[in-house]
GUPANU-416953 format. One record per residue: residue number from 1; residue in three letters; x, y, z of N, C-alpha, C in turn. Coordinates in nm, 4 decimals. Example, Ala and Ser with C-alpha at 12.3 -4.5 7.8 and 13.67 -1.06 7.14 Angstrom:
residues 2
[sedo 1 'Ala' [1.3190 -0.5690 0.7800] [1.2300 -0.4500 0.7800] [1.3200 -0.3300 0.7800]],
[sedo 2 'Ser' [1.2850 -0.2250 0.7080] [1.3670 -0.1060 0.7140] [1.2900 0.0030 0.7870]],
This chain:
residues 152
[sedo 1 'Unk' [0.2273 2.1309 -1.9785] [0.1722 2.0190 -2.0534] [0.0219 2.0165 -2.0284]],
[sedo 2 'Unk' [-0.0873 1.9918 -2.1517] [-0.2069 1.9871 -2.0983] [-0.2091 1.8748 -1.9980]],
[sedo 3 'Unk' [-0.3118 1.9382 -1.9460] [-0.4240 1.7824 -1.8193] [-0.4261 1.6582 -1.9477]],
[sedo 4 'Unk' [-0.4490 1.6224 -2.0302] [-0.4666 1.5118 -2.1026] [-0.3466 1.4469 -2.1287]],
[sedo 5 'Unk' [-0.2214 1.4965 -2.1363] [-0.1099 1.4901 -2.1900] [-0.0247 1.3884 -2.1197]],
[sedo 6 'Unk' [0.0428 1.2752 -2.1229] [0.1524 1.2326 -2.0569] [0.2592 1.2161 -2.1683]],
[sedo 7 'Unk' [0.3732 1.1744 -2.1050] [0.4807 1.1607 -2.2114] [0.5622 1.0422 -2.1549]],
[sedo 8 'Unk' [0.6740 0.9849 -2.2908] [0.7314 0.8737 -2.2780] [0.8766 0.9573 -2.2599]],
[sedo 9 'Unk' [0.9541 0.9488 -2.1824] [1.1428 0.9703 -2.1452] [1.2144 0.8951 -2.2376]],
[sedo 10 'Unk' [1.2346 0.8893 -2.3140] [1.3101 0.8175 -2.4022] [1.4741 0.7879 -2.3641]],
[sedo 11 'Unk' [1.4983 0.6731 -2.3782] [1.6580 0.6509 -2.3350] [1.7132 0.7169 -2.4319]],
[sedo 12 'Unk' [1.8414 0.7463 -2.4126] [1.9595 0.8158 -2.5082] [1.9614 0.7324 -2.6369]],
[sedo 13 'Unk' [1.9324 0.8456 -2.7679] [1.9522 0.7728 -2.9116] [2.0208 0.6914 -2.9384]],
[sedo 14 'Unk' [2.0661 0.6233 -3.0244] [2.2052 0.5502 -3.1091] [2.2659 0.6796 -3.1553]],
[sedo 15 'Unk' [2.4147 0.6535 -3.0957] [2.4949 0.7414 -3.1560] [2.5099 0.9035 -3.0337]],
[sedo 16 'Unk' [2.4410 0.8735 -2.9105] [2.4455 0.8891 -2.8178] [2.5323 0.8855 -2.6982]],
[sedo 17 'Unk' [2.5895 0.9588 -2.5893] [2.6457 0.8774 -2.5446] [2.5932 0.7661 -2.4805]],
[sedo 18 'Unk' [2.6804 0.6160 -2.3914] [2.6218 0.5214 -2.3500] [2.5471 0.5933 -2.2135]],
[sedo 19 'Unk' [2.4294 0.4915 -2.1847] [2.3554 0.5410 -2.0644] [2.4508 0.5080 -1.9785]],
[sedo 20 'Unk' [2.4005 0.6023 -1.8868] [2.5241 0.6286 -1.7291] [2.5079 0.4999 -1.6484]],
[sedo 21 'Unk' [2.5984 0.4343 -1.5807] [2.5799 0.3667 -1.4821] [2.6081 0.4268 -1.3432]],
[sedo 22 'Unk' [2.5766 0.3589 -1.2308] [2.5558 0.4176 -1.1191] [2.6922 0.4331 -1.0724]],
[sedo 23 'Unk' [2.7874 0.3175 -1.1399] [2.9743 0.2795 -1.1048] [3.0030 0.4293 -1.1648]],
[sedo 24 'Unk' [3.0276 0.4265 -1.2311] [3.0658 0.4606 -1.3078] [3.0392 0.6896 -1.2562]],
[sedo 25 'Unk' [2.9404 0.6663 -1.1953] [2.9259 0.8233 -1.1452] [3.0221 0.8232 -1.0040]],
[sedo 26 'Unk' [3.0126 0.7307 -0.9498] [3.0723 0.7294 -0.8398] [3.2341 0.7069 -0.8312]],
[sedo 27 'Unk' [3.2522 0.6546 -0.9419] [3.4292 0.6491 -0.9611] [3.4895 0.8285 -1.0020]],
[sedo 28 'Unk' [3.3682 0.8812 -1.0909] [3.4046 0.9983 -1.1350] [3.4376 1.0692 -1.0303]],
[sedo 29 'Unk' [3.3256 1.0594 -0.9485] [3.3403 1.1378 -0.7482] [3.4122 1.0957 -0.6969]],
[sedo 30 'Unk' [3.4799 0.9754 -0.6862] [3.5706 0.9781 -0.5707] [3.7231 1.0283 -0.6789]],
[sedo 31 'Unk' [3.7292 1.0145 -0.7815] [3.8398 1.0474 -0.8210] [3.8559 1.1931 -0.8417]],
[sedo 32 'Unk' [3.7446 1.2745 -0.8177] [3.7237 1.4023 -0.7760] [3.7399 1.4673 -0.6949]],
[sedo 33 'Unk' [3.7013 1.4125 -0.5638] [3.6969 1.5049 -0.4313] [3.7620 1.4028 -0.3423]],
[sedo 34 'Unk' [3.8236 1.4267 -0.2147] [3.8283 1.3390 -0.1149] [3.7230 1.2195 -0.0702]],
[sedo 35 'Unk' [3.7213 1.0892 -0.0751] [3.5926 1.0182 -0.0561] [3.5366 1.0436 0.1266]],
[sedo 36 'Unk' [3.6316 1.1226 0.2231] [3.5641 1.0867 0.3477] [3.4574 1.2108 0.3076]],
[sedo 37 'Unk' [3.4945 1.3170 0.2410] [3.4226 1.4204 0.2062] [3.2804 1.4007 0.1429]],
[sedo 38 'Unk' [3.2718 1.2848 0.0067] [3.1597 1.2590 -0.0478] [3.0931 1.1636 0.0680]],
[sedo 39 'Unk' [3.1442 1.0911 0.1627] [3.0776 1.0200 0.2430] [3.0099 1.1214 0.3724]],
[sedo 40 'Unk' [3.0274 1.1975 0.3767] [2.9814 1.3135 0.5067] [2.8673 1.3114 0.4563]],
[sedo 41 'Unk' [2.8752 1.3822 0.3247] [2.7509 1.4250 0.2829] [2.6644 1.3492 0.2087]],
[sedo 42 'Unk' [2.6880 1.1771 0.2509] [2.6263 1.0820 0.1761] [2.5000 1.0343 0.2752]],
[sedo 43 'Unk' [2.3537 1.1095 0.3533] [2.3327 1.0858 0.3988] [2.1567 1.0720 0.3939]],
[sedo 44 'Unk' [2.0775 1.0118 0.4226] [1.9739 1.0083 0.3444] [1.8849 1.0929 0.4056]],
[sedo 45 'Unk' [1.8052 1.1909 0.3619] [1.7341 1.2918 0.3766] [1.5973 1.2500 0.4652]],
[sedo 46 'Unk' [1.5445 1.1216 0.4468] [1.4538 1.0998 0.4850] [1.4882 1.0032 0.6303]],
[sedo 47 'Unk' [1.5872 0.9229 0.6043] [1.5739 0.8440 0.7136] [1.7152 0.8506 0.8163]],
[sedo 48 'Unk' [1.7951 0.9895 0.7365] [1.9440 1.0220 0.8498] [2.0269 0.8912 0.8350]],
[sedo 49 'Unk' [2.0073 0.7867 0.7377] [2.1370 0.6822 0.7340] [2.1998 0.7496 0.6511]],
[sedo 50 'Unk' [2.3579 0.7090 0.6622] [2.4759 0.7531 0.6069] [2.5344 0.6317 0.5550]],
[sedo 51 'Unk' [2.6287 0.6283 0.3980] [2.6895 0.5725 0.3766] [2.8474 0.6097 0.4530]],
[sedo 52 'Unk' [2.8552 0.4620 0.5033] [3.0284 0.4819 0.4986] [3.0952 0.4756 0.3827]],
[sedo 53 'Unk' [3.2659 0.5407 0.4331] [3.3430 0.5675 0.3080] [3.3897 0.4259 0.2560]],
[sedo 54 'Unk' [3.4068 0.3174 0.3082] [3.4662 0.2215 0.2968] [3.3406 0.1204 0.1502]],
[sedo 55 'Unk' [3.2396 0.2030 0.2105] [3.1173 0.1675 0.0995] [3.1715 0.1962 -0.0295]],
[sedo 56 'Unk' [3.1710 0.3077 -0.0422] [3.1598 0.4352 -0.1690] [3.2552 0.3668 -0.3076]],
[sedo 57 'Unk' [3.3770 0.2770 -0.2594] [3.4554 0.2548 -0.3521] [3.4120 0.0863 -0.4238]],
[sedo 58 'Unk' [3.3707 0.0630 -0.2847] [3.2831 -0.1228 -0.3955] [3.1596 -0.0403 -0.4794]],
[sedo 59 'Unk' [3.0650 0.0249 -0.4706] [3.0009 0.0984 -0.5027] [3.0673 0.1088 -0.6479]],
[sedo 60 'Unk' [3.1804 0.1817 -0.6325] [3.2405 0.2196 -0.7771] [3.2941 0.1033 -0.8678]],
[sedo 61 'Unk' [3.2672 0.0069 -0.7848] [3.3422 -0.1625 -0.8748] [3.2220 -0.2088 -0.9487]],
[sedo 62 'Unk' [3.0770 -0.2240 -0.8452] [2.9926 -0.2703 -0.8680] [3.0016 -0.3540 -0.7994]],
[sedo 63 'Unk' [3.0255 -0.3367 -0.6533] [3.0341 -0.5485 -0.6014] [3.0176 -0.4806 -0.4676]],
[sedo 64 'Unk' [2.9945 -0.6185 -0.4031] [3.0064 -0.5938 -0.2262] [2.9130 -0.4786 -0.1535]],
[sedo 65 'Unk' [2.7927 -0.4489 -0.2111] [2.6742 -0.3179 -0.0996] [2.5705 -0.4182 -0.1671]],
[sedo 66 'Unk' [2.4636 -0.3779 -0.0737] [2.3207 -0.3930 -0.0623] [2.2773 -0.2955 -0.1713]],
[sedo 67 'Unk' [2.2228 -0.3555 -0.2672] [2.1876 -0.3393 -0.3824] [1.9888 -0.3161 -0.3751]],
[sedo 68 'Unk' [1.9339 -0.2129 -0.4006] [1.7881 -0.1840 -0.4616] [1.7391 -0.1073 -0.3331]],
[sedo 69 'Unk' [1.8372 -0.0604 -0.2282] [1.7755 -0.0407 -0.1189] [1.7596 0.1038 -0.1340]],
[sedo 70 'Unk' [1.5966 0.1325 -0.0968] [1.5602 0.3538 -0.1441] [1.7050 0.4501 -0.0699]],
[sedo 71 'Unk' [1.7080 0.3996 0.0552] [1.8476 0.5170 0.1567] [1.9110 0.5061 0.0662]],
[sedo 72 'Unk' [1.9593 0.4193 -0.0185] [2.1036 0.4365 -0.0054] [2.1483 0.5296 -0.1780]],
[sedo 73 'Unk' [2.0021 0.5033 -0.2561] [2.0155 0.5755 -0.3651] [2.0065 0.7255 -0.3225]],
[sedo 74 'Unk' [1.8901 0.7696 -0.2500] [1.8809 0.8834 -0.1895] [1.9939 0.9445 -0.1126]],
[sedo 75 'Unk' [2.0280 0.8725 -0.0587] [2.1974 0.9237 0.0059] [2.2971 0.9837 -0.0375]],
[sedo 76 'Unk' [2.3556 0.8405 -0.2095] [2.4192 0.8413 -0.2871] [2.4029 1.0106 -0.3669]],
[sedo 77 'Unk' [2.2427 1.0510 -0.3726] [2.2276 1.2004 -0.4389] [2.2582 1.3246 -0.3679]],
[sedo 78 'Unk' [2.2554 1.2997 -0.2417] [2.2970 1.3635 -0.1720] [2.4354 1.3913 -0.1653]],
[sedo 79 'Unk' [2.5041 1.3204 -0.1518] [2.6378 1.2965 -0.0953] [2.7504 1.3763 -0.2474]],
[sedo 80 'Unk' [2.6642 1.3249 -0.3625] [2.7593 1.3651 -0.4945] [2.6811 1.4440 -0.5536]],
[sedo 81 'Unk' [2.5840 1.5331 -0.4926] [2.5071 1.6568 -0.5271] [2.4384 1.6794 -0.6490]],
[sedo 82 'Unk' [2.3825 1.5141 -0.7149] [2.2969 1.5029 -0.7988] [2.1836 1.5171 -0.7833]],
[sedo 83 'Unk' [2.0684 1.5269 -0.9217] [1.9477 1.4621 -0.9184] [1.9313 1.3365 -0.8749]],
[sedo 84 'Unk' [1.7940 1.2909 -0.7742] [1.8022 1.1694 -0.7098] [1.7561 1.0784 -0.7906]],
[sedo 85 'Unk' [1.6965 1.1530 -0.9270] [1.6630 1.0634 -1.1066] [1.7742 1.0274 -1.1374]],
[sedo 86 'Unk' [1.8363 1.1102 -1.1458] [1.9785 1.0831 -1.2012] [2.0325 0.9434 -1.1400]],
[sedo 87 'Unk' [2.0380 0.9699 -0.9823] [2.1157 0.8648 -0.9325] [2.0118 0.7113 -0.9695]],
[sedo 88 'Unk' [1.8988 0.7262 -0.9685] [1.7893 0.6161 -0.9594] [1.7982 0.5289 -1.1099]],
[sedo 89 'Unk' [1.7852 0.6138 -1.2349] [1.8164 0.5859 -1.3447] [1.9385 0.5334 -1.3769]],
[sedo 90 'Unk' [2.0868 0.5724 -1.3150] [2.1766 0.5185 -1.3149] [2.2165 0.3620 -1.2715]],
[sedo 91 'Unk' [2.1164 0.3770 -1.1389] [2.1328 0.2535 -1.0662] [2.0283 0.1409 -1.1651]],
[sedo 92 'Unk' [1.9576 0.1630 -1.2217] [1.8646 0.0786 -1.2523] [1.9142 0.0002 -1.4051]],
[sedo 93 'Unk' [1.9977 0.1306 -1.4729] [2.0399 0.0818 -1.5871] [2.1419 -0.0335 -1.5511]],
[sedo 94 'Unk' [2.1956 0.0002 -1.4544] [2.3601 -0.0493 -1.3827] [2.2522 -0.2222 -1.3466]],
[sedo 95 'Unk' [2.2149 -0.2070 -1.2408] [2.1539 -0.3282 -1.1599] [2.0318 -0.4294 -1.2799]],
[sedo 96 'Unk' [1.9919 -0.4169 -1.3875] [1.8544 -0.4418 -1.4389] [1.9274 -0.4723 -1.5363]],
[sedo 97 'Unk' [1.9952 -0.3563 -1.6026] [2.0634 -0.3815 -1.7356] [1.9642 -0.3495 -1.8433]],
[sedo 98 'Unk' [1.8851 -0.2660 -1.8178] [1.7516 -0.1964 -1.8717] [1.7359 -0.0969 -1.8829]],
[sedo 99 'Unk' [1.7039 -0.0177 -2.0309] [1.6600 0.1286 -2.0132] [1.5482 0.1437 -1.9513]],
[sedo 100 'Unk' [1.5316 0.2477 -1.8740] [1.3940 0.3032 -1.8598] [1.3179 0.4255 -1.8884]],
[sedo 101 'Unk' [1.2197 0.4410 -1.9100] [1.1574 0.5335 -1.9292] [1.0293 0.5701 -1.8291]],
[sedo 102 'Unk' [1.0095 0.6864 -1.8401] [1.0005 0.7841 -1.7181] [0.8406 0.8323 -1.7706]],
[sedo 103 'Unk' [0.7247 0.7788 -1.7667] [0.6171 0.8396 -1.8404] [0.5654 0.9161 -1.7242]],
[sedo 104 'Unk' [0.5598 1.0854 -1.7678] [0.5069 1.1803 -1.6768] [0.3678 1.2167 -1.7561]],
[sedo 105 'Unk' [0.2977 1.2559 -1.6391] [0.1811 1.2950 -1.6636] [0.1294 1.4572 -1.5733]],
[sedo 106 'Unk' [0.0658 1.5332 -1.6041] [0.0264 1.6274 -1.5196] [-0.0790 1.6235 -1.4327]],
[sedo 107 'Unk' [-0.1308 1.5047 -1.3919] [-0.1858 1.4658 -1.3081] [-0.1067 1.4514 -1.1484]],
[sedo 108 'Unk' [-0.1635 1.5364 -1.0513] [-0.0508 1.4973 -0.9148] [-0.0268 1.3591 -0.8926]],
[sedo 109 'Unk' [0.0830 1.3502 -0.8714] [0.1194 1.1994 -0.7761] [0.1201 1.0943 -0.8881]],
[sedo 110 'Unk' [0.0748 1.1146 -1.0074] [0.0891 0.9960 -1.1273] [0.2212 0.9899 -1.1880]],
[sedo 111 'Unk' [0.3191 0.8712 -1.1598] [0.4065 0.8412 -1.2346] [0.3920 0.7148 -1.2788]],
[sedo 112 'Unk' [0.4395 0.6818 -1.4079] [0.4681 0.5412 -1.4227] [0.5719 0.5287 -1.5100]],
[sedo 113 'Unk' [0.7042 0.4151 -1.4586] [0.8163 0.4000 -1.4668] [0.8336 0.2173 -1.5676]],
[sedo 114 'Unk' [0.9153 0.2494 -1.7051] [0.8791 0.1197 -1.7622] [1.0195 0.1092 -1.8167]],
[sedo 115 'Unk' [1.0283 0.0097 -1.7435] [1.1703 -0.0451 -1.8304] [1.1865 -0.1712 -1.9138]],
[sedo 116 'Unk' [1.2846 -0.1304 -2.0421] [1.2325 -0.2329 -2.1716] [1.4041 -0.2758 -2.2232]],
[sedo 117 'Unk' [1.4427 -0.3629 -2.2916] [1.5320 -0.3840 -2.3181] [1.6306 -0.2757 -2.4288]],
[sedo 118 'Unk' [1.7488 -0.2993 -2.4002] [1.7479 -0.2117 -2.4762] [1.7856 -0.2469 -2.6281]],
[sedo 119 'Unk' [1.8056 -0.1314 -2.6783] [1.7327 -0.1325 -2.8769] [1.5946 -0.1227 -2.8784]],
[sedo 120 'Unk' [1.5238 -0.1275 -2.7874] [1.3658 -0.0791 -2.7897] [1.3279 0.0506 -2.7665]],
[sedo 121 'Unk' [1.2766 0.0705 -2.9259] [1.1910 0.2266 -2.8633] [1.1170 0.2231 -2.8381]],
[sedo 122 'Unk' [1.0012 0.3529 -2.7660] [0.8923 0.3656 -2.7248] [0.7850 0.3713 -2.8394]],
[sedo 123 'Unk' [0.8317 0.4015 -2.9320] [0.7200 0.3680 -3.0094] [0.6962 0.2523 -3.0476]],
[sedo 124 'Unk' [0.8119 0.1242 -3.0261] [0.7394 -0.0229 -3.0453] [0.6913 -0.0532 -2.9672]],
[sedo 125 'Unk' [0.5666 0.0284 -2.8824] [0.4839 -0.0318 -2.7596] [0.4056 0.0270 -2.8224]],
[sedo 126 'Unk' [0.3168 0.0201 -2.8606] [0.2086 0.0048 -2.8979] [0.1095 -0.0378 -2.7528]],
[sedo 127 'Unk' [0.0960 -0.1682 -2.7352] [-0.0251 -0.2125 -2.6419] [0.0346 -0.1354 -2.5016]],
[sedo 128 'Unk' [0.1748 -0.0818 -2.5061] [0.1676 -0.0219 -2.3571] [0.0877 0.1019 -2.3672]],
[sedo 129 'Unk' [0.1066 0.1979 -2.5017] [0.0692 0.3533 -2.5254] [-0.1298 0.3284 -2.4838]],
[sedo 130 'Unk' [-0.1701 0.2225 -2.5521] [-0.2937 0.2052 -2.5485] [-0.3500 0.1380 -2.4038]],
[sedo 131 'Unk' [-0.2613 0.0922 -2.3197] [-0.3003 0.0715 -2.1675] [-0.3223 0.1843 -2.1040]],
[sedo 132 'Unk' [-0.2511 0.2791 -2.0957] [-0.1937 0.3712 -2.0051] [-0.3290 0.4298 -2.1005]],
[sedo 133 'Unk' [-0.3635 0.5354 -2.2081] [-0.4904 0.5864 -2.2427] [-0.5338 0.5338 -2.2017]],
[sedo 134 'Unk' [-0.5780 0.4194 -2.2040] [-0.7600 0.3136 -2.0731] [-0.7454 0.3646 -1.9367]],
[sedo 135 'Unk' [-0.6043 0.4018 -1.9111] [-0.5839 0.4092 -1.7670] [-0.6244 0.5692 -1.7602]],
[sedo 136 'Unk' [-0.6692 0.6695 -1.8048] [-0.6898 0.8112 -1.8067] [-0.5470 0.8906 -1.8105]],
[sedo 137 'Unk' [-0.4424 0.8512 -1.8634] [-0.3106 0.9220 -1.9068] [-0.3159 0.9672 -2.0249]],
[sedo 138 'Unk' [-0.4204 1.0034 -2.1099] [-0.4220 1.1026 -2.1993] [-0.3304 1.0589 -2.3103]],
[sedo 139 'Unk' [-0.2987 1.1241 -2.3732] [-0.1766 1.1096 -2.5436] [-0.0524 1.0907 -2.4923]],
[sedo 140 'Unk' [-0.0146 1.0320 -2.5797] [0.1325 1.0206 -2.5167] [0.2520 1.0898 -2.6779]],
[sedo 141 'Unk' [0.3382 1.1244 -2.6121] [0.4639 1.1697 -2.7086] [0.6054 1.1428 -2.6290]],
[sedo 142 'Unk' [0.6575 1.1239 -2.7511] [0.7864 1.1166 -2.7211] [0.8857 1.2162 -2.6812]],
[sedo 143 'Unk' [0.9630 1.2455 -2.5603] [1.0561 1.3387 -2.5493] [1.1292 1.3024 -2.5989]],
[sedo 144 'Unk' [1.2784 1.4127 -2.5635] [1.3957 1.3968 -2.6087] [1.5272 1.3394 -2.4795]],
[sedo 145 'Unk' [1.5569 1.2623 -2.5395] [1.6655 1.2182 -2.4462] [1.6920 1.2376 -2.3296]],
[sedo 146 'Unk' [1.6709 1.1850 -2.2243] [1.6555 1.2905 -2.1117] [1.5619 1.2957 -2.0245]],
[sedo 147 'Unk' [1.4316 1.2682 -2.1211] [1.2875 1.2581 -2.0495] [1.2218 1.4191 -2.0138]],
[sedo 148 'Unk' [1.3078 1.5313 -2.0476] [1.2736 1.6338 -2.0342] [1.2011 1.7474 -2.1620]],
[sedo 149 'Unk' [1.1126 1.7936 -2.1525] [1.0999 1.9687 -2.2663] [1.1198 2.0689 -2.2066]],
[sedo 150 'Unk' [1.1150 2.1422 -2.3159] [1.1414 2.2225 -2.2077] [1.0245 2.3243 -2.1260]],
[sedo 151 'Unk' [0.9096 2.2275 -2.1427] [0.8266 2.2955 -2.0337] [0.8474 2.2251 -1.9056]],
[sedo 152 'Unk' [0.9619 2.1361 -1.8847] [0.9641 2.0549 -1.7788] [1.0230 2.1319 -1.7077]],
């Protein structure tokens, strides 16, 4: 992507499937593998906390864990051998009830993360596309579903 360039992640079209929730990955896993198994390897890379197994299944209800906390998403990617986007985006749609979108830029260390209701596209932002240019993020375009091109 040029140096000038950032882009908008667009949530999944209409007619799409529905965006993932965070339950909803985790019911798939435990009804997959043994849960003491996804809990071994549920452990957070940065700070060595581990989810217990007894966690993993309210997790899959949506009820009863500490909700927005970084370990435990990071863990959660670990443990069910996802992207830690994946798991983060999941959780956010799940907890917020909000798409988000993922504006990358090729600038190091610049992300900015915007979540909008959903039925909103990125192109009805207007005054956001024109903040972020003031801010030195260059043009913006729309990806495809996913938030990815494939120069990503």
């Amino acid at each position: 992507m040029p140096e000038s360039d950032a882009a908008i992640g667009a949530p999944a079209a209409e007619g799409d499937k529905p965006a993932e929730l965070l339950r909803d990955i985790v019911q798939a896993a435990i009804k997959a593998e043994p849960l003491r198994e996804i809990a071994a390897r549920s452990v957070d890379p940065e700070t060595g906390r581990g989810i217990p197994h007894t966690t993993l299944p309210k997790i899959a209800k949506g009820e009863g864990y500490r909700r927005g906390e970084p370990w435990l998403l990071r863990a959660l990617a670990a443990g069910l051998g996802i992207d830690r986007e994946r798991v983060q985006l999941a959780a956010s749609r799940e907890w917020t009830e909000l798409d988000v979108a993922t504006l990358k830029t090729s600038k190091p260390g610049t992300t900015v993360v915007v979540a909008y209701a959903e039925g909103t596209n990125p192109e009805d932002l207007p005054v956001l596309q024109e903040r972020l240019k003031e801010l030195g993020l260059g043009d913006l375009r729309i990806l495809p579903a996913g938030g990815r091109d494939a120069g990503s």
